[in-house]
DSSP file (Angstrom, degrees, kcal/mol; ACC not computed):
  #  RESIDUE AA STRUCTURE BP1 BP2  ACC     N-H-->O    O-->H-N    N-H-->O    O-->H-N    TCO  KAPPA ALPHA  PHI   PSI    X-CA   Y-CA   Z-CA
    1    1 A X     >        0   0    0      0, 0.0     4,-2.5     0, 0.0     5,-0.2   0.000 360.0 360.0 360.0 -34.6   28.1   17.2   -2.4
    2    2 A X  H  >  +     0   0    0      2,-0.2     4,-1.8     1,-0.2     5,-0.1   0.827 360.0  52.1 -64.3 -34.0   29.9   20.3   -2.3
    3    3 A X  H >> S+     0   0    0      2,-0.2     4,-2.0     1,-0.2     3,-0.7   0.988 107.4  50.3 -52.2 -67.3   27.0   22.3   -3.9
    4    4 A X  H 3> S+     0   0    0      1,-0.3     4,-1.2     2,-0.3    -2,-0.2   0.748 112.5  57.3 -55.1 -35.0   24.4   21.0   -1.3
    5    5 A X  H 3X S+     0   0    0     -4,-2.5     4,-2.3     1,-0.2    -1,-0.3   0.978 110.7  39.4 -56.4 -48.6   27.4   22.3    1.3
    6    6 A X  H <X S+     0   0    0     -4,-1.8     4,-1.2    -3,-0.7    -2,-0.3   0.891 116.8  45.7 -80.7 -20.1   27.4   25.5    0.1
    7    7 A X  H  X S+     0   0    0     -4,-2.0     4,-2.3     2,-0.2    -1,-0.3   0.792 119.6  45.2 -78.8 -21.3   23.7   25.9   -0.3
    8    8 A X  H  X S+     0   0    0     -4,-1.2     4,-1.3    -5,-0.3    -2,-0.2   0.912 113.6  49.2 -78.6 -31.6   23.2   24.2    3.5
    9    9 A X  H  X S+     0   0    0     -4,-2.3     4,-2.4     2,-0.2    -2,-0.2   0.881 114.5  40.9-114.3 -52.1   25.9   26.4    4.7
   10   10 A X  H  X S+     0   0    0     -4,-1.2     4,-1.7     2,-0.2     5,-0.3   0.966 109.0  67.0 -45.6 -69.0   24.0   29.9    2.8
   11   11 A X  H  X S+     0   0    0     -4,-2.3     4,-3.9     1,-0.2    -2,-0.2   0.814 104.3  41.2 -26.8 -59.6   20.6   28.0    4.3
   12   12 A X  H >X S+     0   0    0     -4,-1.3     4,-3.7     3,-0.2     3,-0.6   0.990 108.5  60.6 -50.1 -77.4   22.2   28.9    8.0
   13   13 A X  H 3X S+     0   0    0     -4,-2.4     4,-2.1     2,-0.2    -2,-0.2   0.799 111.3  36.5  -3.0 -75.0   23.2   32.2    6.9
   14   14 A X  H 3X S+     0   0    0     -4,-1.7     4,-0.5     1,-0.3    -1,-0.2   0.733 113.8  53.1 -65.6 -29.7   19.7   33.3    6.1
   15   15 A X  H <X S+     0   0    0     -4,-3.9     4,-0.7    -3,-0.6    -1,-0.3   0.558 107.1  52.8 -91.4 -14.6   18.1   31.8    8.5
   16   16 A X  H >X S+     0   0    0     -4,-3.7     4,-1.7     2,-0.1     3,-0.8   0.969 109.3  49.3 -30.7 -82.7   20.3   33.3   11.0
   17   17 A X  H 3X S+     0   0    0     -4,-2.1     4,-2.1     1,-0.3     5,-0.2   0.731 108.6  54.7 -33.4 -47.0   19.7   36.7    9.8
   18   18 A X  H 3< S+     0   0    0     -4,-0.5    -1,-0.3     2,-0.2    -2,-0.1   0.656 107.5  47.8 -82.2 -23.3   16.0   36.0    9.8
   19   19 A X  H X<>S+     0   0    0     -3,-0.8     3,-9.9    -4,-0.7     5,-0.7   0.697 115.6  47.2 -70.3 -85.0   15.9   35.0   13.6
   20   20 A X  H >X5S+     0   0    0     -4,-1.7     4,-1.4     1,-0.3     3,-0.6   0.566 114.9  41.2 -32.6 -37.5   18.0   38.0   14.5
   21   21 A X  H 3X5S+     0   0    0     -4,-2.1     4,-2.2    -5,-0.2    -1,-0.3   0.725 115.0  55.6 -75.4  -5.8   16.0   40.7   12.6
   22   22 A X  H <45S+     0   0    0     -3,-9.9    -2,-0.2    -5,-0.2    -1,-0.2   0.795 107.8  44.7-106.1   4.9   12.8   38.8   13.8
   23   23 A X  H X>5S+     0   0    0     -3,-0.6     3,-0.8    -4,-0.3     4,-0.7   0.490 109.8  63.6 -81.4 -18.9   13.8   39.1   17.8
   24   24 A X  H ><<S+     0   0    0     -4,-1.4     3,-1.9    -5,-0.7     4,-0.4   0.993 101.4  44.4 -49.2 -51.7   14.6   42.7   16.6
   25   25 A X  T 3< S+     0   0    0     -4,-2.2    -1,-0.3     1,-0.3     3,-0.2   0.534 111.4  58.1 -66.9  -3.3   11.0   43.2   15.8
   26   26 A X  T <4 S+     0   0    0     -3,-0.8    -1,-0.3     1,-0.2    -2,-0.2   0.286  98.9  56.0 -95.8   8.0   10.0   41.5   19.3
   27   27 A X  S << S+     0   0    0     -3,-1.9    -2,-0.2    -4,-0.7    -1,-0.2   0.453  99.2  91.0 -90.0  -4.8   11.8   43.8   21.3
   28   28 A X  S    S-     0   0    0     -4,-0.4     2,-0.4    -3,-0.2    -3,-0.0  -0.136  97.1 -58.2 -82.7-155.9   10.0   46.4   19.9
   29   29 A X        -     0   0    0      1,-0.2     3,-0.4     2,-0.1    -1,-0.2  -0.514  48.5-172.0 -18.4  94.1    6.6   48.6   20.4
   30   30 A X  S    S+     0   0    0     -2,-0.4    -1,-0.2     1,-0.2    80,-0.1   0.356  76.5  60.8 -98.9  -0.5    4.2   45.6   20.2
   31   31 A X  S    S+     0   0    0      4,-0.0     2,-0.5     5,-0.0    -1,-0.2   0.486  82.6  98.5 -91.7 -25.5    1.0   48.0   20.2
   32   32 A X    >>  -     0   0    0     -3,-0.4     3,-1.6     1,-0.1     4,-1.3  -0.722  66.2-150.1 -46.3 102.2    2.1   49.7   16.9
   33   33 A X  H 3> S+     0   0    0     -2,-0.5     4,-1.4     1,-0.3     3,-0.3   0.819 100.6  52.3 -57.5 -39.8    0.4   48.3   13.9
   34   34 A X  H 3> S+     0   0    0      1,-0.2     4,-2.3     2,-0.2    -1,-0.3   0.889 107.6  52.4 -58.3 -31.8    3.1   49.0   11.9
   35   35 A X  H <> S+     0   0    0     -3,-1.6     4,-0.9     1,-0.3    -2,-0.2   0.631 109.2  49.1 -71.9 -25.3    5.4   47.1   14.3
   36   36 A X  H  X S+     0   0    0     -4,-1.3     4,-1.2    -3,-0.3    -1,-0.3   0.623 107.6  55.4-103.3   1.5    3.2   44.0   14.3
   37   37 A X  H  X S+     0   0    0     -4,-1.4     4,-0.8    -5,-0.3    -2,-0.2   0.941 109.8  49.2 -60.4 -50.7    3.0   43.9   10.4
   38   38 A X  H >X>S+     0   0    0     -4,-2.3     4,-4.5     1,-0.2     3,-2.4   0.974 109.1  52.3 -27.2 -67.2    6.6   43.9   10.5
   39   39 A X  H 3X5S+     0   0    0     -4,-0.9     4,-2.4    -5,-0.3    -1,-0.2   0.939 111.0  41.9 -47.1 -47.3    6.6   41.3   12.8
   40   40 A X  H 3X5S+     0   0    0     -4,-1.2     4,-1.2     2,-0.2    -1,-0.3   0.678 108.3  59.9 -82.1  -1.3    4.6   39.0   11.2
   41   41 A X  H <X5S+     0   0    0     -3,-2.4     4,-2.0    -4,-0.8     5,-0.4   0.853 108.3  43.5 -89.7 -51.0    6.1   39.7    8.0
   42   42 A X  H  X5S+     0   0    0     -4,-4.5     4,-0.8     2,-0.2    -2,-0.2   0.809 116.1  60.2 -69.8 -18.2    9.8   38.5    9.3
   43   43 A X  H  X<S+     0   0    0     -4,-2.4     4,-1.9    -5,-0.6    -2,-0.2   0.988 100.6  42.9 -31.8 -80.7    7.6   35.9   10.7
   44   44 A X  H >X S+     0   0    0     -4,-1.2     4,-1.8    -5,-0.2     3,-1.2   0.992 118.5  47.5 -60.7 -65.5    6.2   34.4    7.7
   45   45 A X  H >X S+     0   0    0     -4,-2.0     4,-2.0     1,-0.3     3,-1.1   0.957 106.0  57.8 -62.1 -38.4    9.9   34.6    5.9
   46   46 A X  H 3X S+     0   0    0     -4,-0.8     4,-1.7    -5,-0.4    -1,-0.3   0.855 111.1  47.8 -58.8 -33.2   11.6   33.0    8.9
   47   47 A X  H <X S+     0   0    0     -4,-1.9     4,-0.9    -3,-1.2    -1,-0.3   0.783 106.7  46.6 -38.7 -48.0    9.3   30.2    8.4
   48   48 A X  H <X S+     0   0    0     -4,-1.8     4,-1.0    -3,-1.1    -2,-0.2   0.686 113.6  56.0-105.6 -30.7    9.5   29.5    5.0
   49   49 A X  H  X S+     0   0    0     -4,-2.0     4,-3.1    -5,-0.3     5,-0.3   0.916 108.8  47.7 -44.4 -66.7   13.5   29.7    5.6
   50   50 A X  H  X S+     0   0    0     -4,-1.7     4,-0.8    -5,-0.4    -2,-0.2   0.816 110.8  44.4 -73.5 -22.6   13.5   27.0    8.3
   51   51 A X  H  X S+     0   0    0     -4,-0.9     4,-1.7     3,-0.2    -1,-0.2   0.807 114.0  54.2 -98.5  -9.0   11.5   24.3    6.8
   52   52 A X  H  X S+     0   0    0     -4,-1.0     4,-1.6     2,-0.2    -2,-0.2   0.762 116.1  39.1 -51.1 -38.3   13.5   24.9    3.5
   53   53 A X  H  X S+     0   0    0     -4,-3.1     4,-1.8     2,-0.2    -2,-0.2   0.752 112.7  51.2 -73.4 -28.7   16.7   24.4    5.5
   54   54 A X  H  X S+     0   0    0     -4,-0.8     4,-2.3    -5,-0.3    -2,-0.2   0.787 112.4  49.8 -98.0 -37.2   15.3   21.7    7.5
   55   55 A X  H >X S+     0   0    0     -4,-1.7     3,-1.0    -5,-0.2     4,-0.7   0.984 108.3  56.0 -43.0 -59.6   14.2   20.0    3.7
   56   56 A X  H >X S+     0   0    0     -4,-1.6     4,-3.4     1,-0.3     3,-2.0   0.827 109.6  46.4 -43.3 -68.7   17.7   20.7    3.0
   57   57 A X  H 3X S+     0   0    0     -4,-1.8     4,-2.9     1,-0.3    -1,-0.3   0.856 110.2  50.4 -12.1 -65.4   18.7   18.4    6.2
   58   58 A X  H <<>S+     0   0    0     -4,-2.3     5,-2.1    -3,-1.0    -1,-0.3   0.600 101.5  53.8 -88.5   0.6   16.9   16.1    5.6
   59   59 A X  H X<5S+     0   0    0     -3,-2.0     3,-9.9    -4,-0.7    -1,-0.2   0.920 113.9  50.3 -64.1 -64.1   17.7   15.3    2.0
   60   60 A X  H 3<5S+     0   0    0     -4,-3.4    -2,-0.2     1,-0.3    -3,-0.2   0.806 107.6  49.2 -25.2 -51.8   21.5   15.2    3.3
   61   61 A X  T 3<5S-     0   0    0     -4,-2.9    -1,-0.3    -5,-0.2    -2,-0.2   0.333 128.5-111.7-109.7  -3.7   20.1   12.9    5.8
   62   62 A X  T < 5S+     0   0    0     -3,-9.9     2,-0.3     1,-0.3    -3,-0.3   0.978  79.3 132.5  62.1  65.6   18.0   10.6    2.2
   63   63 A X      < -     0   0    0     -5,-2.1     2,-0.5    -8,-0.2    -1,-0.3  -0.950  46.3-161.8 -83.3 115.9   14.7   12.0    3.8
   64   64 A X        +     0   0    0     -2,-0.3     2,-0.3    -3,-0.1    -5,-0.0  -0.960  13.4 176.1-114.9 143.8   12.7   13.4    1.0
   65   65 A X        -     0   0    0     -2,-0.5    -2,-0.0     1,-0.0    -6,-0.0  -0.986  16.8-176.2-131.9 138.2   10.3   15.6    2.2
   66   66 A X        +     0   0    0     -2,-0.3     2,-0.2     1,-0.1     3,-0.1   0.711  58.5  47.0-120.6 -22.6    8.1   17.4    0.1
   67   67 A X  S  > S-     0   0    0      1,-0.1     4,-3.2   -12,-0.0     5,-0.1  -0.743  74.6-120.0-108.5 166.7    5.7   19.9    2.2
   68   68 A X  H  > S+     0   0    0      2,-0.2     4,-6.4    -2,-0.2    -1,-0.1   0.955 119.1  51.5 -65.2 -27.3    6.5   22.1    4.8
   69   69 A X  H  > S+     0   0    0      1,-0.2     4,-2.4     2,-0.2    -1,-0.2   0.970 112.7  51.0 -50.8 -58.1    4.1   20.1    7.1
   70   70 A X  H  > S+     0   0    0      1,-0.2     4,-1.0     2,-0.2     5,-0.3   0.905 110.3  48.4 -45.0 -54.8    6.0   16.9    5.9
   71   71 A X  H  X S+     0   0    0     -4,-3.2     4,-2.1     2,-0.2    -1,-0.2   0.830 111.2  46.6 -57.4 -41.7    9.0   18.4    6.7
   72   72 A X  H  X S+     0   0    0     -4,-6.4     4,-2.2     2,-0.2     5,-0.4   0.974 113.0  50.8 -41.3 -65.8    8.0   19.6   10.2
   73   73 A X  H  X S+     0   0    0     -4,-2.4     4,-2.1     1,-0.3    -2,-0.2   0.890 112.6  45.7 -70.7 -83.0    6.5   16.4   11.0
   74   74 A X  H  X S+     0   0    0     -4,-1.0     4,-1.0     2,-0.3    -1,-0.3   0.564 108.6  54.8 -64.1 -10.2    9.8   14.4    9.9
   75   75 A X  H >< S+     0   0    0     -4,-2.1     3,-0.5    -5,-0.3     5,-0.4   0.895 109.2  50.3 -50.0 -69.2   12.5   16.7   11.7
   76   76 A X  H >< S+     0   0    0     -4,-2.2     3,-1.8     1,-0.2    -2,-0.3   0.987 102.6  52.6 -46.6 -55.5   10.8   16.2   14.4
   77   77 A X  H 3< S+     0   0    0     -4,-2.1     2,-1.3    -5,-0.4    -1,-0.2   0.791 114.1  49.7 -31.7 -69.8   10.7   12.2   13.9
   78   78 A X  T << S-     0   0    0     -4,-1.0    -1,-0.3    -3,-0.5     2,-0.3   0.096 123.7-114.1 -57.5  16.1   14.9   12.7   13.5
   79   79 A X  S <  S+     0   0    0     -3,-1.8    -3,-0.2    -2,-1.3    -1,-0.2   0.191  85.1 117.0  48.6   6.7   14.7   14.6   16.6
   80   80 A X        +     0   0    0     -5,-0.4     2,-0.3    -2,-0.3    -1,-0.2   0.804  69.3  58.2 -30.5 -53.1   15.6   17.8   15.6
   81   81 A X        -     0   0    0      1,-0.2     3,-0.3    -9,-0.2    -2,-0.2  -0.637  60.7-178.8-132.1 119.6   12.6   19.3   16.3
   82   82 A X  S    S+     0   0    0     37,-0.3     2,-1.0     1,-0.3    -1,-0.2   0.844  80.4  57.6 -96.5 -50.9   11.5   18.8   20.5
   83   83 A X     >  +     0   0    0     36,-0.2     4,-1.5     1,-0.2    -1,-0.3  -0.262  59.4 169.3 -62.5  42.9    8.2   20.7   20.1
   84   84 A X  H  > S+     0   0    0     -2,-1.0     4,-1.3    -3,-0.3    -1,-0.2   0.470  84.0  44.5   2.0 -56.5    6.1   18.8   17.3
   85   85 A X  H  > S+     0   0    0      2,-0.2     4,-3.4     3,-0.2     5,-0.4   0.823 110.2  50.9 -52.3 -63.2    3.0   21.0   18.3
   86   86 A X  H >> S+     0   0    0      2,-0.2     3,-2.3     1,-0.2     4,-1.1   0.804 113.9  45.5 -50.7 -88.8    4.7   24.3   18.6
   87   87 A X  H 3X S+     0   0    0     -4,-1.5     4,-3.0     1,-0.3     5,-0.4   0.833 115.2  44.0 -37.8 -66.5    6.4   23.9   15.0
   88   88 A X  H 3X S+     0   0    0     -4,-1.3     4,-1.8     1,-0.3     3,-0.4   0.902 115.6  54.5 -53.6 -28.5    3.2   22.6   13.1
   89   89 A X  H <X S+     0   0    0     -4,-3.4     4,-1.9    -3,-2.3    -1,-0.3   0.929 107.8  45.7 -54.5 -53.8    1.3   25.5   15.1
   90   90 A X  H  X S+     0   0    0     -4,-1.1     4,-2.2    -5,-0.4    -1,-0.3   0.718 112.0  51.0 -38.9 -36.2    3.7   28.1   13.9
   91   91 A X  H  X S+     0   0    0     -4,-3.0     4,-1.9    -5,-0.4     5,-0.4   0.973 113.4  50.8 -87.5 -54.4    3.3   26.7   10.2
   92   92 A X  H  X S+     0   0    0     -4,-1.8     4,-1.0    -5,-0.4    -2,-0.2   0.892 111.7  40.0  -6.4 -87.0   -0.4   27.0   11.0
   93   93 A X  H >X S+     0   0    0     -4,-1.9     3,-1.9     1,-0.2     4,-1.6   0.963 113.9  60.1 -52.5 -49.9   -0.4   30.6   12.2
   94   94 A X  H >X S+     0   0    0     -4,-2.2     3,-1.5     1,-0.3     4,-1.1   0.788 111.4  41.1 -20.6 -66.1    2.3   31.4    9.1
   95   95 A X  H 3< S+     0   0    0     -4,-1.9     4,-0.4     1,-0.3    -1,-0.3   0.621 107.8  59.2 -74.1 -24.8   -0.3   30.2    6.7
   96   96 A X  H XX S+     0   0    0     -3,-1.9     4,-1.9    -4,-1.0     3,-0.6   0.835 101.0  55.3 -74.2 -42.5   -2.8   31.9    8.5
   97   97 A X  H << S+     0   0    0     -4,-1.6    -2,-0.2    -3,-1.5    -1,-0.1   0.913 103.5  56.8 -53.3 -57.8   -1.0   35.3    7.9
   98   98 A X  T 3< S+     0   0    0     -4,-1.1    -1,-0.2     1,-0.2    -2,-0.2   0.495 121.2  22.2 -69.7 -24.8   -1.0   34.8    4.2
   99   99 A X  T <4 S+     0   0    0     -3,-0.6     2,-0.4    -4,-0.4    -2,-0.2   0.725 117.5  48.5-130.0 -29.5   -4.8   34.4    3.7
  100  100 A X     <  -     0   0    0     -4,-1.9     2,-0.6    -5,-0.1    -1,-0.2  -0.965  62.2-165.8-106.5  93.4   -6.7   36.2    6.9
  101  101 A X        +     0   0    0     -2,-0.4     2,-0.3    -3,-0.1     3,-0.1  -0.932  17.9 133.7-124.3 129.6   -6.2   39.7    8.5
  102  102 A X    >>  -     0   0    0     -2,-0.6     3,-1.5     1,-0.3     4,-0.8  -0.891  55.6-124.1-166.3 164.4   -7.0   41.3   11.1
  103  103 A X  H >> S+     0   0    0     -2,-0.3     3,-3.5     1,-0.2     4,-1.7   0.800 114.8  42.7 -56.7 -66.3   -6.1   43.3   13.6
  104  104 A X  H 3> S+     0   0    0      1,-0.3     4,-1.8     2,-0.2    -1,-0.2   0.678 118.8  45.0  12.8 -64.7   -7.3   40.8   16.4
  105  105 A X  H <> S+     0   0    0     -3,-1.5     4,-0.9     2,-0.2    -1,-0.3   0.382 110.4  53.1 -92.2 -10.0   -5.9   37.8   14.6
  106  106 A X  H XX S+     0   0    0     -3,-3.5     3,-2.0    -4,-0.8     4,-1.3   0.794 113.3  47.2 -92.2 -65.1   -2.2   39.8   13.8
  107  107 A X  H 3X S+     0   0    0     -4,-1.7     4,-0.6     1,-0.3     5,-0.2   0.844 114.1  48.9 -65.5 -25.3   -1.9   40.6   17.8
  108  108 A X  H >X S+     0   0    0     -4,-1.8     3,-2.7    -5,-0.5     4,-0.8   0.976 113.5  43.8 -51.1 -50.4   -2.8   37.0   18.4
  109  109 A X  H <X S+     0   0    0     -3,-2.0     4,-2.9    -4,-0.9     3,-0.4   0.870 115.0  47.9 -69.2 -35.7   -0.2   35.7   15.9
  110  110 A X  H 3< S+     0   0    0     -4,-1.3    -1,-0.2     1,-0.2    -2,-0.2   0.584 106.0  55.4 -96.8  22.1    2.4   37.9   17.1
  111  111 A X  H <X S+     0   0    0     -3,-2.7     4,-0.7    -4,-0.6    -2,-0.2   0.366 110.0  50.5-101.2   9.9    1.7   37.0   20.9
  112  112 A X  H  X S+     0   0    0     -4,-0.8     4,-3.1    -3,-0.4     5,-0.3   0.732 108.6  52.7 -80.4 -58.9    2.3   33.1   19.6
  113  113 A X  H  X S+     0   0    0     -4,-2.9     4,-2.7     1,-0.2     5,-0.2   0.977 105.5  59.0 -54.1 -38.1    6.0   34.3   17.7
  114  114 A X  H >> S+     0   0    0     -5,-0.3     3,-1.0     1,-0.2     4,-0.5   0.999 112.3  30.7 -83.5 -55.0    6.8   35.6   21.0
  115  115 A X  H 3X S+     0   0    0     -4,-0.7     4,-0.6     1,-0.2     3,-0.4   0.997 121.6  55.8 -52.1 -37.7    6.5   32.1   22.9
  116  116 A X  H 3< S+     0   0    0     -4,-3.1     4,-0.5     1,-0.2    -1,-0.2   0.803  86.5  78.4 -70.5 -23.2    7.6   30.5   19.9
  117  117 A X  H XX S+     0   0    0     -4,-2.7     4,-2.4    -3,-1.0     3,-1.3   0.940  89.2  56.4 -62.8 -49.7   10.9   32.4   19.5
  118  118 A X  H >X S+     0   0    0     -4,-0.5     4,-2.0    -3,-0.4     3,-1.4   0.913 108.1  43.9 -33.2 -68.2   12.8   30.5   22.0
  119  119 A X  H 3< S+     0   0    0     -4,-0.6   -37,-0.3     1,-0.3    -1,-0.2   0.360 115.8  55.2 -93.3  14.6   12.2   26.9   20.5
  120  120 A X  H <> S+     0   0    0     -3,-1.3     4,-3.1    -4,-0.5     3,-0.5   0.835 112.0  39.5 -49.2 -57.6   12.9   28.5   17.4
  121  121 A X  H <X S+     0   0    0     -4,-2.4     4,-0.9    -3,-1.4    -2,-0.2   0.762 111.3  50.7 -50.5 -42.5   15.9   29.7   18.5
  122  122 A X  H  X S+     0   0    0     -4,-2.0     4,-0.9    -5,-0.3    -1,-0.3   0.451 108.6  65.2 -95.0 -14.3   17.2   26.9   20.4
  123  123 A X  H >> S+     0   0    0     -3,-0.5     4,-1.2    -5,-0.4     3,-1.0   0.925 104.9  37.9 -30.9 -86.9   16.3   25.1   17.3
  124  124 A X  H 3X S+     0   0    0     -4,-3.1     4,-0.6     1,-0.3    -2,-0.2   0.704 114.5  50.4 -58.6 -23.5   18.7   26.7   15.2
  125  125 A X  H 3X S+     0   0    0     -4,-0.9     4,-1.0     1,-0.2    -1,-0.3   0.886 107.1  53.6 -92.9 -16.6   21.4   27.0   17.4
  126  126 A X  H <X S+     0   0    0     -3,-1.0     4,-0.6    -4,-0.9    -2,-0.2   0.680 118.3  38.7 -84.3  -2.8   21.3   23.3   18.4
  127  127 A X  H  X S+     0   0    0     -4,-1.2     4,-3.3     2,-0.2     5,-0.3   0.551 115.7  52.1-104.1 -10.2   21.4   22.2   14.3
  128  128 A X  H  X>S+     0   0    0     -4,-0.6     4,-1.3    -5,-0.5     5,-0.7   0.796 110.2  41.1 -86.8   0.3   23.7   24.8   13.6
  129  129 A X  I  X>S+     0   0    0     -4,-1.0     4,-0.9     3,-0.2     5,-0.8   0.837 128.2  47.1 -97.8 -76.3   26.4   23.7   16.5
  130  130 A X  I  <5S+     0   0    0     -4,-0.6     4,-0.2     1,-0.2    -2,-0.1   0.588 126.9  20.1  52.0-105.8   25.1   20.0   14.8
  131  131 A X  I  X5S+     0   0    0     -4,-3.3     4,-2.1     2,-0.1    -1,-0.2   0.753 119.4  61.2 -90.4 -28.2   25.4   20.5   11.2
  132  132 A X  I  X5S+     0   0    0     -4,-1.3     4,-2.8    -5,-0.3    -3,-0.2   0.946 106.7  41.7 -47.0 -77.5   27.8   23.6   11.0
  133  133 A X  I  <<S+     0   0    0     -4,-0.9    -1,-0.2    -5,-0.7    -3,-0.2   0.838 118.2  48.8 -62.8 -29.3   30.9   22.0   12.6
  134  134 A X  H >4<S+     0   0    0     -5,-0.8     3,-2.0    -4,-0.2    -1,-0.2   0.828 100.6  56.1 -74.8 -25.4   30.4   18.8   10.8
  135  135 A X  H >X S+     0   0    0     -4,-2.1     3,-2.5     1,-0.3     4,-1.0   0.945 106.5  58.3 -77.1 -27.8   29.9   19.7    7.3
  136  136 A X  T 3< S+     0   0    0     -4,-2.8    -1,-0.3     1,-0.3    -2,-0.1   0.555 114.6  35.6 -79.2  26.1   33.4   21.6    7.7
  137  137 A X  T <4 S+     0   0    0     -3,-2.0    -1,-0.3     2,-0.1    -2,-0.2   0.053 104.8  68.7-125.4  18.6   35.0   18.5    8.5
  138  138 A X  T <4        0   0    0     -3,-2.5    -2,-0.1     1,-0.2    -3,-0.1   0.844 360.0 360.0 -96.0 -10.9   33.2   15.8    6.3
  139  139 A X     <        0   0    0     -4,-1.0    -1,-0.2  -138,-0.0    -3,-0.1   0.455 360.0 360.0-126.5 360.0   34.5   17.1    2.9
């Protein structure tokens, strides 16, 4: 148990770190190309962070989940997750990033991150106040 603390606990960490550099890159220039590669590149990782963290969860929690879509789909069941749509849409565009470009289709995806960063956010802070303050009192 103590391992799976310190890796849940890391989990938070990164995926901190990955919201905050990835509102940097939406407060900036959003007309710059370089600026929306960026963007969709702390995109894509911030993704792949949060349904790894949210696996993580839900192991703790004897949920095995094995994709990210499964995992989306069962936070949300466990109520993590308020926006069901929003998340699998975001996993959607993510996936979308990785195989399809263009400029058209990046400014679309990064006028999607920008609605979507709230119920990210508000995500993350409502499992870290959650899971954060409990795992340092369960062990």
């Amino acid at each position: 148990m103590e391992e799976m603390n310190r890796k849940l606990i890391q989990s938070f960490e990164n995926l901190k770190r990955a919201l905050t550099r990835l509102e940097e890159a939406l407060k900036e220039d959003l007309e710059n190309s370089l600026i929306v590669d960026g963007t969709i590149q702390r995109f894509e990782f911030t993704i792949e962070l949060y349904w790894k963290m949210l696996k993580r969860l839900l192991a703790r929690e004897g949920i095995d989940a094995r994709t990210p879509r499964q995992t989306l789909k069962e936070a949300y069941q466990v109520g993590w997750l308020s926006n069901e749509q929003a998340w699998l849409q975001m996993l959607k565009d993510r996936n979308s990033t990785s195989h399809v470009y263009s400029e058209a289709m990046a400014r679309k995806i990064v006028k999607n991150i920008s609605e979507y960063f709230p119920e990210m956010k508000n995500t993350f802070e409502k499992l870290e106040s959650q899971y954060m303050t409990r795992s340092d009192h369960d062990e």
